[in-house]
N, C-alpha and C positions, 0 to 999 in steps of 0.2 A: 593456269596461264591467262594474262591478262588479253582480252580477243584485240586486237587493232580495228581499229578504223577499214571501213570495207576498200578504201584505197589503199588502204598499205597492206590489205589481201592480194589483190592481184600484183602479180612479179609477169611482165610483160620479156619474152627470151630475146634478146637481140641476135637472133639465127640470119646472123648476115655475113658477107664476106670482104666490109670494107668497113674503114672509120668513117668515112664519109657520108655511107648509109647508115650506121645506126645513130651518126649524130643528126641526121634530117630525122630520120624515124622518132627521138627524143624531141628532136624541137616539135615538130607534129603534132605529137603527143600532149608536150608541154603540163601542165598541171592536175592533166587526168590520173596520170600514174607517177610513183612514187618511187617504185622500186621494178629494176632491170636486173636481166639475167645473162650474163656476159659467159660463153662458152669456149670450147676450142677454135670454133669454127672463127670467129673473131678475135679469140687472142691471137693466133698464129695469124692473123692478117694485119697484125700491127694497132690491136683495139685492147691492149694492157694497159699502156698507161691511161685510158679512158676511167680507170677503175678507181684512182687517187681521183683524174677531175671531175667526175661526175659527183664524188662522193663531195668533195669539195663545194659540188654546186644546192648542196640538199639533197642529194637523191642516195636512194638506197642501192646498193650494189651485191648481186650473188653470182658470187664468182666460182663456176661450176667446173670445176677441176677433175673431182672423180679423181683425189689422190690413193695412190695403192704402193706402198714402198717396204722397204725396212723401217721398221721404227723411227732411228734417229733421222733421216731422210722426211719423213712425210711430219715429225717436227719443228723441223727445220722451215719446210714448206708451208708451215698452218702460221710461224710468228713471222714468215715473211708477210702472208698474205695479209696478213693482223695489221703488218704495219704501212700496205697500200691502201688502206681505209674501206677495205672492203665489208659489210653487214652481215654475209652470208658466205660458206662455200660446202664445199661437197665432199668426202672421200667415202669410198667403198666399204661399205661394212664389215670389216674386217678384226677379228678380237684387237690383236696384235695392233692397227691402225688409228680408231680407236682410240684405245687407251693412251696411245703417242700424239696424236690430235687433241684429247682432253686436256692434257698434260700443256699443250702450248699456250691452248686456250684459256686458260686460267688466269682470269682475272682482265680480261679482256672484254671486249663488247662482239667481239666473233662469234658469230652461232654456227656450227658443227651443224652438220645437216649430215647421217650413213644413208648413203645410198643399200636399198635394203636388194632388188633385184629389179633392171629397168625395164620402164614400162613396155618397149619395145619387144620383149622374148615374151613365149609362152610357152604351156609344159613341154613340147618338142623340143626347142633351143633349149629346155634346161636339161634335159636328157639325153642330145646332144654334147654339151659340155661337160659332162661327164658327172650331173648329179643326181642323186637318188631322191627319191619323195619327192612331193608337188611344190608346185610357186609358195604358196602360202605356208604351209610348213616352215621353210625356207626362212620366206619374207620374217616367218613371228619367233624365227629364233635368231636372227641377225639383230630383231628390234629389240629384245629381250637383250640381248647384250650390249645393244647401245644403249639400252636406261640404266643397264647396271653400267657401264664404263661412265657416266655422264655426261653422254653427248646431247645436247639442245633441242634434237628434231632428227626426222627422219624425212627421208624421199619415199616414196611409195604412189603403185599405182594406187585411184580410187574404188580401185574395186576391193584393195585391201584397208581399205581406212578407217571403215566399222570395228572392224577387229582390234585393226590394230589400236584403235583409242581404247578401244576395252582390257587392253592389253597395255600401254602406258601409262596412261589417266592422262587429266588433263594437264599436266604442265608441260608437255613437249611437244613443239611445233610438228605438224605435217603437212609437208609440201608435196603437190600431186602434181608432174606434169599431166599430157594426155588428156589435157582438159578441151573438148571440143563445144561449144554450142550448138543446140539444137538443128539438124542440118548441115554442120559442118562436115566435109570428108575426114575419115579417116588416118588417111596418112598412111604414115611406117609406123602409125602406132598399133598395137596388137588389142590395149588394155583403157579402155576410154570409160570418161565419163562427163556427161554434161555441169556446168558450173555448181548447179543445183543439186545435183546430186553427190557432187562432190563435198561442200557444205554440209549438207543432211549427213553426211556419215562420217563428219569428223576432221574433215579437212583444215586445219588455219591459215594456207597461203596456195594459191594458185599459181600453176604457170601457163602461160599463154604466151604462142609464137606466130603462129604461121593465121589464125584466123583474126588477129590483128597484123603482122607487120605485111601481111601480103593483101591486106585488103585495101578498096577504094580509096575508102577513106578509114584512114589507120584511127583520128582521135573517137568518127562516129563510133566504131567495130568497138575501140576500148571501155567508150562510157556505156553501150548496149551491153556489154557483161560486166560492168561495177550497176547497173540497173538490175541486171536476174541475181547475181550477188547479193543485192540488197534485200530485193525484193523474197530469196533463200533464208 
């Protein structure tokens, strides 16, 4: 995989719940970052069509869906999104999904991104929902089956990212949210790791929400972690 430019590493999440905030938060931003991450919490607030104009404007767009359907269904959905000009999206690691996602994808500029197990749960929630063996077990046989179905990349926390590049090689993007900088709180995240240490184990795209869009000043917070970035 060819590495990008340490800007079009970081994927900055627009975890907002207006158009109007995440378009001041973009302008703010402006030419430090490259590529955003548009989720539910924004589409359902009327920030979809942002995903045609943004793309429109130069910027890159991942559109984080976390599709999980019947096949023809979640088909359907991957050459819709294809055709909002979206760079990136998401659905759940699924054989079955997957292989339906690949399929639309094809021949396309869309990267498929399976979400392998989110970063949020840890071995309790997953034995809880009723699965046997550990996170990573898990994680390296959902990922195993997204390089054999031919999906682009995978979601993963960083704490599995060692592995799992050991486990895909290098042509398949890894996107890690739970990315905190040094000093940052925690969150609802369970599974963190600093920029830099996300990097070191494999990572090629960041995502970052809350320790930029909620900070003072949103452009300082984004070039301070395309600086430890670089500096990784």
């Amino acid at each position: 995989m060819n590495q990008p430019d340490v800007r079009d590493r970081l994927i900055v999440g627009l975890d907002v719940s207006s158009r109007s905030e995440a378009e001041t938060i973009v302008a703010e931003l402006g030419d430090a970052v490259s590529t955003y991450k548009i989720g539910y919490q924004l589409v359902f607030a009327g920030g979809l069509p942002l995903v045609e104009e943004m793309s429109r404007a130069g910027k890159r767009v991942f559109l984080d869906m976390k599709l999980l359907d019947i096949a023809n269904t979640v088909e359907k959905g991957i050459e819709s999104i294809s055709r909002l000009g979206a760079a990136m999206t998401t659905i759940h690691a699924y054989p079955h999904a997957m292989a339906a996602a690949a399929k639309a994808a094809e021949g396309s500029d869309l990267l498929i991104l399976a979400v392998t197990v989110l970063t949020s749960l840890d071995e309790a929630d997953l034995a809880a929902a009723g699965y046997a063996g550990t996170i990573a077990g898990l994680v390296a046989t959902r990922a195993a089956q997204a390089r054999d179905a031919g999906i682009g990349g995978l979601v993963a926390s960083a704490a599995e990212a060692s592995a799992l590049r050991r486990l895909v090689g290098p042509d398949m993007a890894l996107v890690t949210p739970g990315i905190r900088p040094s000093g940052s709180a925690a969150g609802d995240q369970k599974r963190i790791a600093t920029p830099t240490e996300a990097l070191r184990d494999g990572a090629s795209h960041l995502v970052v929400a809350r320790p930029i869009i909620a900070a003072p000043d949103r452009r300082a917070a984004a070039l301070a972690i395309l600086a430890e970035m670089a500096s990784a």
